[in-house]
C-alpha positions in Angstrom: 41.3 -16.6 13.8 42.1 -16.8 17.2 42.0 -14.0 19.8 44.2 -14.0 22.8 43.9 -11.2 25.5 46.6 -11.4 28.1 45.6 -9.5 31.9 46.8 -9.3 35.5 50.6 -7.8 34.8 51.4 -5.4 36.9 54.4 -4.0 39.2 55.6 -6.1 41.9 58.6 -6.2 44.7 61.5 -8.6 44.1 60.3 -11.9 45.7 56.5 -11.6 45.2 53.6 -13.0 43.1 51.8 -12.1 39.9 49.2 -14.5 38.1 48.9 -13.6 34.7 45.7 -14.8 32.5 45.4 -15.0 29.0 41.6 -15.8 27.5 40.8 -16.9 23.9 38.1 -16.2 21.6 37.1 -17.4 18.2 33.6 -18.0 16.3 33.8 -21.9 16.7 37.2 -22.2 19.0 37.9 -25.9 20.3 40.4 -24.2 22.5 41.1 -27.8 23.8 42.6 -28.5 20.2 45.5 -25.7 21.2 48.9 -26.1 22.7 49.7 -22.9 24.6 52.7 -21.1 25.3 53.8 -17.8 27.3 56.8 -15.6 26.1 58.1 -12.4 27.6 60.5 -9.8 25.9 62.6 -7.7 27.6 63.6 -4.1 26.1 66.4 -4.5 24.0 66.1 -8.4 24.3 64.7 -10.9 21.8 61.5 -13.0 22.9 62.2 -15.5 25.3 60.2 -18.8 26.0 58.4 -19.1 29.3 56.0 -22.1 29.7 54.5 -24.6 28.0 51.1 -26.4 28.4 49.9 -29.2 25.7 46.2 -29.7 25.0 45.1 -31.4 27.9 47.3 -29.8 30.0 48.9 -33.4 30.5 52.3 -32.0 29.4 54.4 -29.1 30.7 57.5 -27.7 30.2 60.0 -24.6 31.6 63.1 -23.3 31.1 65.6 -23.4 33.8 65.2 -19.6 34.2 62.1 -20.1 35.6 61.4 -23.9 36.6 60.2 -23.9 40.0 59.1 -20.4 40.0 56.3 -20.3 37.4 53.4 -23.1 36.7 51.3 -23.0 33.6 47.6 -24.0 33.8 44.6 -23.9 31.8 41.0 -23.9 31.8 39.5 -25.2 28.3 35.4 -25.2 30.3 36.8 -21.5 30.2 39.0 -21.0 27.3 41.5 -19.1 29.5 45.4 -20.2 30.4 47.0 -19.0 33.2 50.8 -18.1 34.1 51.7 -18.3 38.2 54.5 -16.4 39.0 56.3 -16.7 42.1 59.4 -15.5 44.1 59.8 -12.8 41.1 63.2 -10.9 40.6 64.2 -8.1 38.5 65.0 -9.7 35.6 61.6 -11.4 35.1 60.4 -7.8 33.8 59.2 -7.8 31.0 56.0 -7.8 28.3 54.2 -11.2 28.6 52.9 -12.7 25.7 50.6 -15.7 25.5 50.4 -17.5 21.9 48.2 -20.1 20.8 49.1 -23.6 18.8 47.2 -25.9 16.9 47.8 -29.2 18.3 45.1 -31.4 19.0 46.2 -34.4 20.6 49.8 -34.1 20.5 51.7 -33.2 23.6 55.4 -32.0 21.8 57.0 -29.5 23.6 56.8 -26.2 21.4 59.5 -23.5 22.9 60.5 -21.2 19.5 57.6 -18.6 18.4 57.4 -20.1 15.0 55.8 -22.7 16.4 52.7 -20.9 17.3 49.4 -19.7 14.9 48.4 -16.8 17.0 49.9 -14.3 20.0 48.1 -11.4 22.4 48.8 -8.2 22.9 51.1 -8.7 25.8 50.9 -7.6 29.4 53.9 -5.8 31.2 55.3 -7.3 34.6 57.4 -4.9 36.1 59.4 -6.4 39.3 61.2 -3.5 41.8 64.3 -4.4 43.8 
């Protein structure tokens, strides 16, 4: 069993920053074996894919919403992955969820929440106009 714990949401003006962290935990964890993922959900919205970062880290991937705005990262020496968020608008609010996929060696995109084993808690961004 995998633990993720998401931090550094927060409220924010329209145009500005956030970095968001999400660090993993497990008796044993190869957290180098995991493909990770962020999500956010809205109120009143379903869960909507974010970022994608393979294994390695060799492979990422964005949705147009936020390509060019946001850059995934990790840190497997530290078990932690990392969302940057830049030039943030109003309808980047939300709850941000990191997940957690077992995938050693592959770098397939994963972008649908079936896809992943294991999710945090979430962490709210709130963005002011």
């Amino acid at each position: 069993q995998v633990q993720l714990v998401e931090s550094g949401g927060g409220l924010v003006q329209a145009g500005g920053s956030l970095r968001l962290s999400c660090a993993a935990s497990a008796s044993g964890l190869s957290f180098s074996q995991y493909a990770m993922g962020w999500f956010r959900q809205a109120p009143g919205k379903e869960r909507e894919f974010v970022a994608f970062i393979s294994w390695s880290g060799s492979n990422t991937y964005y949705p147009d919403s936020v390509k060019g705005r946001f850059t995934i990262s990790r840190d497997n020496a530290k078990n932690t992955v990392f969302l940057q968020m830049n030039a943030l608008k109003p309808e980047d609010a939300a709850i941000y969820y990191c997940a957690a996929a077992f995938r050693p060696h592959t770098v397939a995109v994963l972008f649908t929440s079936p896809d992943y084993e294991y999710w945090g808690q979430g962490t709210p961004v709130t963005v002011s106009s």
